[in-house]
MOPAC internal coordinates of N, CA, C and O (Angstrom, degrees):
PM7 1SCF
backbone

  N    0.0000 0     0.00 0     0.00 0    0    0    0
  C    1.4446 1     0.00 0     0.00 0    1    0    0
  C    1.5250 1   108.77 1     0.00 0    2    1    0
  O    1.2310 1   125.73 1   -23.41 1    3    2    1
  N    1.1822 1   106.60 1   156.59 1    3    2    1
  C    1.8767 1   111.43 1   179.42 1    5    3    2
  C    1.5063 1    88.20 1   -90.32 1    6    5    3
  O    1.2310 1   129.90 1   -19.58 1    7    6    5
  N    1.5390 1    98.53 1   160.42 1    7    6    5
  C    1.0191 1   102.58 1   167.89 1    9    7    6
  C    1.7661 1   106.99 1  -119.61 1   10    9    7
  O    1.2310 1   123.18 1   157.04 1   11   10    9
  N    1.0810 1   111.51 1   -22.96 1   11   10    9
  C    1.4458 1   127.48 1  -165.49 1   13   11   10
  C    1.1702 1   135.34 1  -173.27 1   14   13   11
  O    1.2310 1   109.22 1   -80.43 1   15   14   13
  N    1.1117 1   137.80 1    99.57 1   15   14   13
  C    1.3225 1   135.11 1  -132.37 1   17   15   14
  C    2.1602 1    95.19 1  -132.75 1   18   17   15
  O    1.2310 1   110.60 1   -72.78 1   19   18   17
  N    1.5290 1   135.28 1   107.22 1   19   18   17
  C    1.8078 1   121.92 1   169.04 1   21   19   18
  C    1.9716 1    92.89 1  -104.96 1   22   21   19
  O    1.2310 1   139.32 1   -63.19 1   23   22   21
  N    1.0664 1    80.14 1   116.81 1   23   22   21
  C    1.8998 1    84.32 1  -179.18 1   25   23   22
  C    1.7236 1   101.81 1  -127.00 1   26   25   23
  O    1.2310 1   125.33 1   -51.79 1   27   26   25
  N    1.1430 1   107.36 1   128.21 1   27   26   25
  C    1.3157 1   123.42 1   178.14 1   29   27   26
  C    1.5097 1   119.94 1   -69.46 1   30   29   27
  O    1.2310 1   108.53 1   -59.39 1   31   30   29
  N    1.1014 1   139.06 1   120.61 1   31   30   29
  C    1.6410 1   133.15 1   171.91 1   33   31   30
  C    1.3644 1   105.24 1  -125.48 1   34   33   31
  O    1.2310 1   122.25 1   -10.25 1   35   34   33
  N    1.3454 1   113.30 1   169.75 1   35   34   33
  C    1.9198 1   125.00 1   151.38 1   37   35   34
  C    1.1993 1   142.39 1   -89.52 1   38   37   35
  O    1.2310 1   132.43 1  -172.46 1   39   38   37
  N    1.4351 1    93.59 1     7.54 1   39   38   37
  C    2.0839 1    97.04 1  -173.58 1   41   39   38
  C    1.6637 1    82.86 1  -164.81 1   42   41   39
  O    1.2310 1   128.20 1   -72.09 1   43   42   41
  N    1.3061 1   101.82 1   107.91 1   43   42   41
  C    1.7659 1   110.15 1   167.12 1   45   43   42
  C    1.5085 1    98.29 1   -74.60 1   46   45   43
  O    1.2310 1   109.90 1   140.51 1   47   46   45
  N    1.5703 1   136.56 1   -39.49 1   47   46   45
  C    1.6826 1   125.08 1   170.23 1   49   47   46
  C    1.5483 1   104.87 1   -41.12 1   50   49   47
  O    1.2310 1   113.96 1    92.29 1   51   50   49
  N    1.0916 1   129.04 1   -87.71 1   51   50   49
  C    1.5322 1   152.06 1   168.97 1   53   51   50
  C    1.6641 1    92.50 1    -1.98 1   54   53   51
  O    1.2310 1   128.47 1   105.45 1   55   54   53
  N    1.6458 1   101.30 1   -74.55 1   55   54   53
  C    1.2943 1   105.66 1  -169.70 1   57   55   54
  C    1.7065 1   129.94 1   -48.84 1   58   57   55
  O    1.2310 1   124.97 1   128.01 1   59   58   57
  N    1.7807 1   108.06 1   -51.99 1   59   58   57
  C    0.9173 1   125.67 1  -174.61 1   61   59   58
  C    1.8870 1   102.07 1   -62.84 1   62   61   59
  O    1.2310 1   117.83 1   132.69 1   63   62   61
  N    1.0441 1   121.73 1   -47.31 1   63   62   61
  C    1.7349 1   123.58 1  -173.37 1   65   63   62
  C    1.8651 1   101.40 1   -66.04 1   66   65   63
  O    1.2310 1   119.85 1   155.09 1   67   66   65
  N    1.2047 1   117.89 1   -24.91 1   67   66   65
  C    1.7729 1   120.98 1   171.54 1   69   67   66
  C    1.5637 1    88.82 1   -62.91 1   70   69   67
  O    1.2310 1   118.73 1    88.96 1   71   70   69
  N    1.2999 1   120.03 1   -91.04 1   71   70   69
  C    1.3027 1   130.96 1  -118.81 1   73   71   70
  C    1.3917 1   101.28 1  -112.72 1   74   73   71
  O    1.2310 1   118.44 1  -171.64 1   75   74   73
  N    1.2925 1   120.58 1     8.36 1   75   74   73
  C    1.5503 1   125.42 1   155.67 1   77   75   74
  C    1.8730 1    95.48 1   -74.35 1   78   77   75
  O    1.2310 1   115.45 1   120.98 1   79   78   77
  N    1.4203 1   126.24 1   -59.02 1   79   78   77
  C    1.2847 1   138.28 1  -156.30 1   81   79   78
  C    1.4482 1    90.77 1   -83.76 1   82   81   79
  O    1.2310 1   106.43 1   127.78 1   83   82   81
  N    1.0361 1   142.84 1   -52.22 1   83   82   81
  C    1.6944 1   121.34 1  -166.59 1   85   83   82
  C    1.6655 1    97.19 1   -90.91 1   86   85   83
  O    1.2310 1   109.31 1   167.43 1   87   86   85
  N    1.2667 1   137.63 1   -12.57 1   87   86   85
  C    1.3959 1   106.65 1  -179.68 1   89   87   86
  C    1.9819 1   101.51 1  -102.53 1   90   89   87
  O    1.2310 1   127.10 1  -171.71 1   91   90   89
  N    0.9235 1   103.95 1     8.29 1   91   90   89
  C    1.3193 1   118.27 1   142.66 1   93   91   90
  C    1.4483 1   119.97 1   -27.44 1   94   93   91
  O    1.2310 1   130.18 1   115.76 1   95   94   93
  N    1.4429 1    97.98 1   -64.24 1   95   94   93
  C    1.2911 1   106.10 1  -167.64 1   97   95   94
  C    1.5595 1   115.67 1   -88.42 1   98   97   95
  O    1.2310 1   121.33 1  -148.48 1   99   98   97
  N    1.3175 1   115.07 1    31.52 1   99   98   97
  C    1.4980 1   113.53 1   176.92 1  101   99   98
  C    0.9346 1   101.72 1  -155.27 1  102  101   99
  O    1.2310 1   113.60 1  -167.44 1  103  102  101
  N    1.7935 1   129.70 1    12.56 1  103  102  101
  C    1.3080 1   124.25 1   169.12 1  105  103  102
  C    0.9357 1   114.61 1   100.13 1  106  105  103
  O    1.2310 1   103.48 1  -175.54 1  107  106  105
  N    1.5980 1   147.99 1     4.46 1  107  106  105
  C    1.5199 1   153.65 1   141.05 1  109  107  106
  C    1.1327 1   119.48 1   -63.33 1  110  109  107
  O    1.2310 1   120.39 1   -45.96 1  111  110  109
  N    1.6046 1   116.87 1   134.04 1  111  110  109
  C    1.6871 1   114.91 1  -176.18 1  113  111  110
  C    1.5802 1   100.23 1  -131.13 1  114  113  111
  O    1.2310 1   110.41 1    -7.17 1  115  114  113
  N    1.1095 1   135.63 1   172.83 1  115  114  113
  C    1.3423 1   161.41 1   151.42 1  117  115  114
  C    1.6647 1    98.68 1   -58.10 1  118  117  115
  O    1.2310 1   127.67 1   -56.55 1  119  118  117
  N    1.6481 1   102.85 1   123.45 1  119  118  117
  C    1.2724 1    98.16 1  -179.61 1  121  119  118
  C    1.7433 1    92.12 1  -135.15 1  122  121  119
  O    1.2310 1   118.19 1   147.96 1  123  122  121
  N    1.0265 1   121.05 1   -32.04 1  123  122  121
  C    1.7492 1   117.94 1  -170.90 1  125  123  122
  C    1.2111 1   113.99 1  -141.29 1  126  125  123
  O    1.2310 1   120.92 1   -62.82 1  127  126  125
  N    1.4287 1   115.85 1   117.18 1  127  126  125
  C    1.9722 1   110.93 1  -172.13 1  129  127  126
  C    1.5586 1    99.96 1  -112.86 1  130  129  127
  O    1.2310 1   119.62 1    -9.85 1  131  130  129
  N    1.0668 1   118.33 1   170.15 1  131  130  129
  C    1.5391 1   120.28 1   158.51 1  133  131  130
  C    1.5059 1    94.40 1  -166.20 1  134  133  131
  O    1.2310 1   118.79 1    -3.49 1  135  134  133
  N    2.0774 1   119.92 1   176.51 1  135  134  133
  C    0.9169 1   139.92 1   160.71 1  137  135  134
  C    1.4694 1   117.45 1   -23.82 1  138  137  135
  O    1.2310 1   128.61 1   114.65 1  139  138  137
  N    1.4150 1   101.02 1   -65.35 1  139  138  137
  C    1.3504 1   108.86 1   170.00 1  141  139  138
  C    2.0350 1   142.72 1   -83.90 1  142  141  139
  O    1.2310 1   133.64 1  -159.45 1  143  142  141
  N    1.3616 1    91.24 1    20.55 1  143  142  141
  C    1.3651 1    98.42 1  -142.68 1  145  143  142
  C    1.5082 1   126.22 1  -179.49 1  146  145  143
  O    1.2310 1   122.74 1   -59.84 1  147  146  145
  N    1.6947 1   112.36 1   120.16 1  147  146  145
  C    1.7204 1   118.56 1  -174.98 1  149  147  146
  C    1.2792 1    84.10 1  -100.62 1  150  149  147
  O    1.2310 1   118.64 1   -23.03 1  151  150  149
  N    1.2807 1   120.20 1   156.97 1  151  150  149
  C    1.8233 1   134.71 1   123.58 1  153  151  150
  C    1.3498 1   117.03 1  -130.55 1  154  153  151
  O    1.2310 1   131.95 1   -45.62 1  155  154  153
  N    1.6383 1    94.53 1   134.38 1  155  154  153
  C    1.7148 1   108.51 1  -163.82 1  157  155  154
  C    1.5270 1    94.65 1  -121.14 1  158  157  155
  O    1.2310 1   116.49 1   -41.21 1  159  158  157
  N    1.7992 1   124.27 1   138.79 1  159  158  157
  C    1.2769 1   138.54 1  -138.75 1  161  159  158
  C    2.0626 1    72.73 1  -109.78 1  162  161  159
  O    1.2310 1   124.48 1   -35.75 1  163  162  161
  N    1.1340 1   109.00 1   144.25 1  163  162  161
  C    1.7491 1   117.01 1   176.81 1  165  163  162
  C    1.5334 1   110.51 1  -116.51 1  166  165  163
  O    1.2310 1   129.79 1   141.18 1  167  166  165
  N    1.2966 1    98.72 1   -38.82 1  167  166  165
  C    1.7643 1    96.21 1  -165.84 1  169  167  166
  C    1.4029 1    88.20 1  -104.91 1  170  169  167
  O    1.2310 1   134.11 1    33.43 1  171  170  169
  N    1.2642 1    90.32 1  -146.57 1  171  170  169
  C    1.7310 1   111.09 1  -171.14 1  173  171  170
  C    1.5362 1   133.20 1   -82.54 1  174  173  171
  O    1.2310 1   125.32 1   168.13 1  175  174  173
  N    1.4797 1   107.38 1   -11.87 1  175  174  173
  C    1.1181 1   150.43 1  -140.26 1  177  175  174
  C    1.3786 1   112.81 1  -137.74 1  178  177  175
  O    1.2310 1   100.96 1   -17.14 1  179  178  177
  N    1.0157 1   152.22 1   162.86 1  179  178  177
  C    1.6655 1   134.93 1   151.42 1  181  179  178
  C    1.8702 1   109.29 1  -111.71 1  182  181  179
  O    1.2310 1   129.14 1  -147.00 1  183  182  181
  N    1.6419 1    99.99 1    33.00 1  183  182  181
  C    1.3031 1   112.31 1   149.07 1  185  183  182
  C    1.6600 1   126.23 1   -90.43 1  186  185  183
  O    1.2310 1   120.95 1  -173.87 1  187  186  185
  N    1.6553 1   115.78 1     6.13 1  187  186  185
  C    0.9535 1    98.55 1   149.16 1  189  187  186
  C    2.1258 1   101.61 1  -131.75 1  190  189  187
  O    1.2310 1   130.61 1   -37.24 1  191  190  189
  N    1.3722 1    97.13 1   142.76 1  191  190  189
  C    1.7570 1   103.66 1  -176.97 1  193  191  190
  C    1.6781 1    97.01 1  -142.89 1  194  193  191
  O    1.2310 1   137.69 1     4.10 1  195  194  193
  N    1.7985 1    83.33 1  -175.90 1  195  194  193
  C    1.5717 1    97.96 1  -166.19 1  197  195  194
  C    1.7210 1    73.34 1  -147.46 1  198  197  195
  O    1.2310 1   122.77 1   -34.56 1  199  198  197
  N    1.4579 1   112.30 1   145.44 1  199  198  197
  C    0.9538 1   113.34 1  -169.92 1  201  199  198
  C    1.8940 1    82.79 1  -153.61 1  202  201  199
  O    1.2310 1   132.78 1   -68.41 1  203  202  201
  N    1.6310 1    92.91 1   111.59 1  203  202  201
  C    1.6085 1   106.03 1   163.89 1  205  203  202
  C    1.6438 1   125.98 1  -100.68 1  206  205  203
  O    1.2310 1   125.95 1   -53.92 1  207  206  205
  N    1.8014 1   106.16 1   126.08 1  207  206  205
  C    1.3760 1    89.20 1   173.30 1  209  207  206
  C    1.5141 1    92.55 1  -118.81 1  210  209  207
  O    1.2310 1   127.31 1     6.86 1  211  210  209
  N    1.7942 1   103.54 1  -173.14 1  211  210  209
  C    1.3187 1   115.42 1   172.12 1  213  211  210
  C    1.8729 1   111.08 1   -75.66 1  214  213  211
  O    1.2310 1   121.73 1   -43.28 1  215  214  213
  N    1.0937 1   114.30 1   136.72 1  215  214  213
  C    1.4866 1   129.19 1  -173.90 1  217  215  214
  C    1.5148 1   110.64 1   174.43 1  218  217  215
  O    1.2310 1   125.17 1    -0.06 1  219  218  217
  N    1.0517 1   107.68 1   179.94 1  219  218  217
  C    1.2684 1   127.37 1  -170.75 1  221  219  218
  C    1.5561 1   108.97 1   -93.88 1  222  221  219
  O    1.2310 1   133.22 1   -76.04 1  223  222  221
  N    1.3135 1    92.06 1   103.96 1  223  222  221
  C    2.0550 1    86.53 1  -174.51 1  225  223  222
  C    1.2074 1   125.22 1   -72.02 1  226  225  223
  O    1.2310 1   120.33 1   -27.71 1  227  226  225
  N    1.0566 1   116.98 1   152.29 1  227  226  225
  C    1.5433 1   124.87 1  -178.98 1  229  227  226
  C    1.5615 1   119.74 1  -121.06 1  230  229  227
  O    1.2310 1   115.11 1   -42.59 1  231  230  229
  N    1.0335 1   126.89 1   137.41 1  231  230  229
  C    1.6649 1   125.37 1   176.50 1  233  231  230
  C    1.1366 1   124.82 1   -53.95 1  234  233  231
  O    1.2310 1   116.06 1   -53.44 1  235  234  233
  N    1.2745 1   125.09 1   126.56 1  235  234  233
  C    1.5841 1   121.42 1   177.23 1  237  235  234
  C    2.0041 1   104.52 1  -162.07 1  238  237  235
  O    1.2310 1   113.54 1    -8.28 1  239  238  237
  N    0.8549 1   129.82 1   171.72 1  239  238  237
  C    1.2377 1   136.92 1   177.43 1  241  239  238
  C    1.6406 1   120.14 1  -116.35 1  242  241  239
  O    1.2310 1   125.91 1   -49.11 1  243  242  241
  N    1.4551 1   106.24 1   130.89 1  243  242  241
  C    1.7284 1   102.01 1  -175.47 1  245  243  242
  C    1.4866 1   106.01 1  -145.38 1  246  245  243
  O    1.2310 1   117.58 1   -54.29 1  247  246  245
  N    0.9399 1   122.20 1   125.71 1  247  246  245
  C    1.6082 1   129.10 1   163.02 1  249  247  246
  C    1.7526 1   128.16 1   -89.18 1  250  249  247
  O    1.2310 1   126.79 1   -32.01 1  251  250  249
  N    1.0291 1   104.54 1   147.99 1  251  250  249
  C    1.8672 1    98.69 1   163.55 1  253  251  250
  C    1.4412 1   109.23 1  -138.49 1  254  253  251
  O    1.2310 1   129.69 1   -10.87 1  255  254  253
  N    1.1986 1    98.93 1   169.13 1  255  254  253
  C    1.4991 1   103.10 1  -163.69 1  257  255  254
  C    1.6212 1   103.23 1  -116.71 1  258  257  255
  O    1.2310 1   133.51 1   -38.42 1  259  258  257
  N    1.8515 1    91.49 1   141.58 1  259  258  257
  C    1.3884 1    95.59 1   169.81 1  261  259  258
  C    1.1875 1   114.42 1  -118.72 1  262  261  259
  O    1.2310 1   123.12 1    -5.30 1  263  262  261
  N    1.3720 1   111.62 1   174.70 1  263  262  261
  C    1.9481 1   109.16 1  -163.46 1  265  263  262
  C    1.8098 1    96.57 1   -86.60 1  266  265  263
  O    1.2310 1   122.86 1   148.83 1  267  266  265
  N    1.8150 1   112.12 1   -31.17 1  267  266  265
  C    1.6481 1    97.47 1   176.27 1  269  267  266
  C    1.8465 1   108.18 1  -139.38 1  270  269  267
  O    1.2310 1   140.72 1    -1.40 1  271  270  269
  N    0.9866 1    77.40 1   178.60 1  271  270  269
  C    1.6258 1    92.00 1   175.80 1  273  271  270
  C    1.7006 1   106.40 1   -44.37 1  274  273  271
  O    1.2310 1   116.38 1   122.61 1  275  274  273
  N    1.5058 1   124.49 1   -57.39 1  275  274  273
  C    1.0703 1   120.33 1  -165.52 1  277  275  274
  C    1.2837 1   107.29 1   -75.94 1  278  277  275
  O    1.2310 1   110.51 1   142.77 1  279  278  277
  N    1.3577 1   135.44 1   -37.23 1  279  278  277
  C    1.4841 1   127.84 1   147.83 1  281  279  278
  C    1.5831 1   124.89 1   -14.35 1  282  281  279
  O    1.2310 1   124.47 1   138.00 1  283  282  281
  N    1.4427 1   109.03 1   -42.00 1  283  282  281
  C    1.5348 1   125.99 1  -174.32 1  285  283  282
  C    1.5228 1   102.31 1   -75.17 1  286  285  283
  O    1.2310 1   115.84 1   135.39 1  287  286  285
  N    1.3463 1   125.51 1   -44.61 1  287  286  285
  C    1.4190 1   156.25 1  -120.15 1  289  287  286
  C    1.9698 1    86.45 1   -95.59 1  290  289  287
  O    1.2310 1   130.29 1   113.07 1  291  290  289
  N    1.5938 1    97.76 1   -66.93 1  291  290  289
  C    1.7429 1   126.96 1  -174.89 1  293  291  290
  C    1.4393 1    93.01 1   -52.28 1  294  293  291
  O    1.2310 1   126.07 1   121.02 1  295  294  293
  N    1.0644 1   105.94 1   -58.98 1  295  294  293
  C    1.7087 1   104.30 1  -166.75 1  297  295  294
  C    1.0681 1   134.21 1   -76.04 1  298  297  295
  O    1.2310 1   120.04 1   162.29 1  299  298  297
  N    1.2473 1   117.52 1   -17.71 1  299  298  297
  C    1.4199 1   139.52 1   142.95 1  301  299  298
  C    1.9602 1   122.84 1   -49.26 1  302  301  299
  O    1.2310 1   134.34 1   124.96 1  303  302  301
  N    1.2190 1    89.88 1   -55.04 1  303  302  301
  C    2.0167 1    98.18 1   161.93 1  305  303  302
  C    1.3601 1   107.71 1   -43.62 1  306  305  303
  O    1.2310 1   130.57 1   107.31 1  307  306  305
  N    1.7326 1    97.22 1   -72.69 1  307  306  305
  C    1.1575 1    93.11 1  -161.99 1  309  307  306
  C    1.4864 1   130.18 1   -75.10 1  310  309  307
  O    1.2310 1   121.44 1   168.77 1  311  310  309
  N    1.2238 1   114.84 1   -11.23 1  311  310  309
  C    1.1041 1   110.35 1   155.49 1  313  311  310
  C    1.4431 1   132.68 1   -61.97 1  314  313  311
  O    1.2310 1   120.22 1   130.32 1  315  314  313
  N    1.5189 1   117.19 1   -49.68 1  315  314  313
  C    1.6394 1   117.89 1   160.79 1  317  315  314
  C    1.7724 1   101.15 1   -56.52 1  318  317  315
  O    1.2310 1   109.38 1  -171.99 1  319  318  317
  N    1.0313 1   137.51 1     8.01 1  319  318  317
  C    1.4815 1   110.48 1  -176.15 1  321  319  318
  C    1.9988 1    89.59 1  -118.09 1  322  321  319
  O    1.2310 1   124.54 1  -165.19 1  323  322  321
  N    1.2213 1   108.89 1    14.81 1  323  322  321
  C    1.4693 1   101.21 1  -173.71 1  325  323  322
  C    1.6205 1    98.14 1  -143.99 1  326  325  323
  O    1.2310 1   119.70 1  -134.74 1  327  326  325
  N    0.9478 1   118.18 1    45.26 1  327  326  325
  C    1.3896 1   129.48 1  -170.36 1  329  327  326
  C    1.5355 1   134.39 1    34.83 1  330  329  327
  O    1.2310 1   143.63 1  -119.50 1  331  330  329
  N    1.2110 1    71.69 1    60.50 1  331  330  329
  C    2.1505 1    97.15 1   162.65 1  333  331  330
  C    1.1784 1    98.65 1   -86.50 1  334  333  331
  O    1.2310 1   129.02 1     2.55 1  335  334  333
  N    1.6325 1   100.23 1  -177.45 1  335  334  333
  C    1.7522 1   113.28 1   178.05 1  337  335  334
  C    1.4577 1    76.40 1  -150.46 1  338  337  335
  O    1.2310 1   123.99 1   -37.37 1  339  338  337
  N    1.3184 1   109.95 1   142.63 1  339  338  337
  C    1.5530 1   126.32 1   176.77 1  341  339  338
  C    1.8697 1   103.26 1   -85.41 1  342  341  339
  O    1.2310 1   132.94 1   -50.41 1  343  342  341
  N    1.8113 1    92.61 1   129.59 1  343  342  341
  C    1.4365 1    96.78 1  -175.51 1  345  343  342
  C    1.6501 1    87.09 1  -119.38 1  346  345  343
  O    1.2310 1   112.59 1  -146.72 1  347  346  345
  N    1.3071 1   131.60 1    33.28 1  347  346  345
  C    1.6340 1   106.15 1   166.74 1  349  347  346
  C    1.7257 1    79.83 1   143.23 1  350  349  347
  O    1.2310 1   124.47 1   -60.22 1  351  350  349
  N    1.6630 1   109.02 1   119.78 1  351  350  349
  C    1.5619 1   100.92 1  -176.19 1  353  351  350
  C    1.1395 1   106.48 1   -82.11 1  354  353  351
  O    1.2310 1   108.44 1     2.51 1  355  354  353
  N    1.3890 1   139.22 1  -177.49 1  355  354  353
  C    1.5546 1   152.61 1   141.34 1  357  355  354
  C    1.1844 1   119.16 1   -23.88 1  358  357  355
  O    1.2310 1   127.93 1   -88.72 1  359  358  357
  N    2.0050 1   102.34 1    91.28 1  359  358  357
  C    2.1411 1    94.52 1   177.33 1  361  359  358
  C    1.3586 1    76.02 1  -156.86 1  362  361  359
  O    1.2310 1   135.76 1     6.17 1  363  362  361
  N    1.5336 1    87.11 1  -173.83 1  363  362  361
  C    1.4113 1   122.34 1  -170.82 1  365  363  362
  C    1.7220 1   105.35 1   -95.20 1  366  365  363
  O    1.2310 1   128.09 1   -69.30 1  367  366  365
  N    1.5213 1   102.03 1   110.70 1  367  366  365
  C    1.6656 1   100.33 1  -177.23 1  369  367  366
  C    1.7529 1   104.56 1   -90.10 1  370  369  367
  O    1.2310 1   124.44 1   -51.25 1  371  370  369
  N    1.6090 1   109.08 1   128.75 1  371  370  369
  C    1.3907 1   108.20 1  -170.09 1  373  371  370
  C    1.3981 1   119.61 1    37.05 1  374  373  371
  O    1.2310 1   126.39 1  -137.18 1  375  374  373
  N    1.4091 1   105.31 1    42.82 1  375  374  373
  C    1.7708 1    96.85 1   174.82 1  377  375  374
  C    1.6986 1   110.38 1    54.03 1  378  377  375
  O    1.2310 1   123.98 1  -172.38 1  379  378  377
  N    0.7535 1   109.97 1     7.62 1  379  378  377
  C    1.6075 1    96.73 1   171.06 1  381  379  378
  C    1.9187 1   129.84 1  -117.84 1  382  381  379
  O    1.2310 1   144.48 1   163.14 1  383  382  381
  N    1.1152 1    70.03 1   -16.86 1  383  382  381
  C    2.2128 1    80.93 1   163.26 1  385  383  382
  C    1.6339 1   109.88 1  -172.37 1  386  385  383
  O    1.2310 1   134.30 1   -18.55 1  387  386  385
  N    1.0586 1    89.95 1   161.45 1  387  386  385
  C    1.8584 1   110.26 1  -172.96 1  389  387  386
  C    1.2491 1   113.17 1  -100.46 1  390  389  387
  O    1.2310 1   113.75 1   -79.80 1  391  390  389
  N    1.4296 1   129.43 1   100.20 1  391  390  389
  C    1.5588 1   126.31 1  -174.30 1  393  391  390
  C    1.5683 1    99.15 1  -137.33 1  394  393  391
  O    1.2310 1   119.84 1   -21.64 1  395  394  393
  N    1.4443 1   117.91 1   158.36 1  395  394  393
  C    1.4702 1   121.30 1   171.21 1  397  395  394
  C    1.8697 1    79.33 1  -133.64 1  398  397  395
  O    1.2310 1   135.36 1   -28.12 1  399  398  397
  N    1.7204 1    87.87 1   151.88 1  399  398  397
  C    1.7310 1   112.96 1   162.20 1  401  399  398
  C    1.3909 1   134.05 1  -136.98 1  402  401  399
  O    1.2310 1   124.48 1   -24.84 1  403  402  401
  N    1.2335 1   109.01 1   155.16 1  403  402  401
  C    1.4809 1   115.42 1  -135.94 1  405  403  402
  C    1.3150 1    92.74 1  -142.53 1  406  405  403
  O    1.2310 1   118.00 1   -40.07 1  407  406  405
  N    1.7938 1   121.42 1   139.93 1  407  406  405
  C    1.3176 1   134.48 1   169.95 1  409  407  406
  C    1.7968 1   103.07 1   -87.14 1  410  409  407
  O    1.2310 1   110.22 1   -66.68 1  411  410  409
  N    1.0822 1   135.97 1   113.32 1  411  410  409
  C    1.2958 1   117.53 1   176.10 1  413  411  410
  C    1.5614 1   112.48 1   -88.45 1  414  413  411
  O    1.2310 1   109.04 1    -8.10 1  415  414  413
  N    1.7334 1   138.12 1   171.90 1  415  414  413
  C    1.2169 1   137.02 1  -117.18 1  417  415  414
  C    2.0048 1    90.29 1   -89.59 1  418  417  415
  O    1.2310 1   134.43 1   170.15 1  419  418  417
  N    1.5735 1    89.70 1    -9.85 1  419  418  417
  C    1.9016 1    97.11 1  -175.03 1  421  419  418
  C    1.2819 1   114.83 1   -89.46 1  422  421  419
  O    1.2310 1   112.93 1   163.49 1  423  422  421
  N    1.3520 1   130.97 1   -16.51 1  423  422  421
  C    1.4532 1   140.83 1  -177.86 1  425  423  422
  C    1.4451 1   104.06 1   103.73 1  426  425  423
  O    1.2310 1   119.49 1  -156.64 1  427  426  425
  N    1.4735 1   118.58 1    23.36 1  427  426  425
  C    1.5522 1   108.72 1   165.27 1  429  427  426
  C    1.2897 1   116.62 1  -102.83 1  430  429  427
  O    1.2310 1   126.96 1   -30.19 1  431  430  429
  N    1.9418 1   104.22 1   149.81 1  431  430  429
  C    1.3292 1   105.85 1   175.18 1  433  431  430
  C    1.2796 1   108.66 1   -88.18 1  434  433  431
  O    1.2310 1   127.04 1   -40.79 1  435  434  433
  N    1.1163 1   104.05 1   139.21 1  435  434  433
  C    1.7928 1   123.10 1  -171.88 1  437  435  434
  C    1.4202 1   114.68 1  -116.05 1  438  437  435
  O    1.2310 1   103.77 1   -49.90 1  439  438  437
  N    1.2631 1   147.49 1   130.10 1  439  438  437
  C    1.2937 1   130.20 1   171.44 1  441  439  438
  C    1.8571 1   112.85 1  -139.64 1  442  441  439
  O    1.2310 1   129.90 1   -35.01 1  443  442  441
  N    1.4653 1    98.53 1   144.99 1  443  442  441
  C    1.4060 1    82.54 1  -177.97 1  445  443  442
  C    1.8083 1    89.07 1  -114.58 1  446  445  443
  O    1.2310 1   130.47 1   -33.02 1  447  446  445
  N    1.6137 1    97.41 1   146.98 1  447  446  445
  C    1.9548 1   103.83 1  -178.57 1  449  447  446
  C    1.8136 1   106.16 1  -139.86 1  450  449  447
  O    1.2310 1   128.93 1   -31.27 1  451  450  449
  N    1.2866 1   100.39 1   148.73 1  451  450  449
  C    1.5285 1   116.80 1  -158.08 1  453  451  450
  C    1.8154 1    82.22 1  -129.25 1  454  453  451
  O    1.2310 1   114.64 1   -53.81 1  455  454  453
  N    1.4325 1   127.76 1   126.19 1  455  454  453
  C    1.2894 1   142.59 1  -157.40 1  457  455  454
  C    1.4955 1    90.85 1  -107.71 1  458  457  455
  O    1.2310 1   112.43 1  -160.13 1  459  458  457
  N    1.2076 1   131.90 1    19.87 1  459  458  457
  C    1.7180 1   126.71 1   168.75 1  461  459  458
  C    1.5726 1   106.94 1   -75.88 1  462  461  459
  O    1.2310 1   116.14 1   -30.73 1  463  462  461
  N    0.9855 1   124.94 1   149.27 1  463  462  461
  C    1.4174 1   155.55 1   150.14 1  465  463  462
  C    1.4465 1   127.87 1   -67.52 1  466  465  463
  O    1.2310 1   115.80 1   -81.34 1  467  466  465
  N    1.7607 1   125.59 1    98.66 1  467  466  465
  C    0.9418 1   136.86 1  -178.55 1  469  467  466
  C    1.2628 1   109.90 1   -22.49 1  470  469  467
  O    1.2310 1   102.30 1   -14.38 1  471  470  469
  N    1.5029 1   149.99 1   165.62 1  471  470  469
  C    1.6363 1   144.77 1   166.29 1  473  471  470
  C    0.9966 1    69.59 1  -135.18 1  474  473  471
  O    1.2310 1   120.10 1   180.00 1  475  474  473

């Protein structure tokens, strides 16, 4: 689980229409906006968030977790349907979990992963 995520972008519009609609699909919502600033609730709790301001982004890598495969599946769409760029579609890496990855509209790698085991 995240616990906390301050990530820099250039367009909180841009931002907020991505990642309101793809973390959608794993159970994250929009809980606090301002001028300067989204925070989106991840877990169950709004002890774990991601809180975007305007800045100058920097590269780094982050995942979230979904409870199934089709969780992985949704978020993957919707992210290419809201301007992602596909970094690795929806499979099974070494048989040991199900994740697809995604460039989001800032140049971060994003990934969503489901910890099931190929059968």
């Amino acid at each position: 689980m995240i616990d906390h995520l301050d990530i820099h972008v250039q367009d909180l519009s841009r931002t907020k229409k991505f990642y309101t609609t793809i973390l959608s699909a794993l159970g994250g919502h929009l809980i606090d906006e301002s001028n300067s600033g989204l925070t989106y609730q991840t877990g169950e709790n709004a002890d774990g968030y991601i809180w975007f301001e305007i800045g100058e982004p920097y590269p780094f890598h982050f995942a979230f977790q979904a409870k199934t495969n089709s969780e992985v599946d949704e978020f993957y769409k919707k992210a290419l349907e809201n301007g992602g760029k596909d970094n690795g579609t929806p499979a099974y890496r070494k048989d040991d979990y199900y994740a697809a990855f995604i460039i989001d509209p800032d140049g971060y790698r994003i990934e969503a992963v489901c910890h099931t085991k190929k059968e």
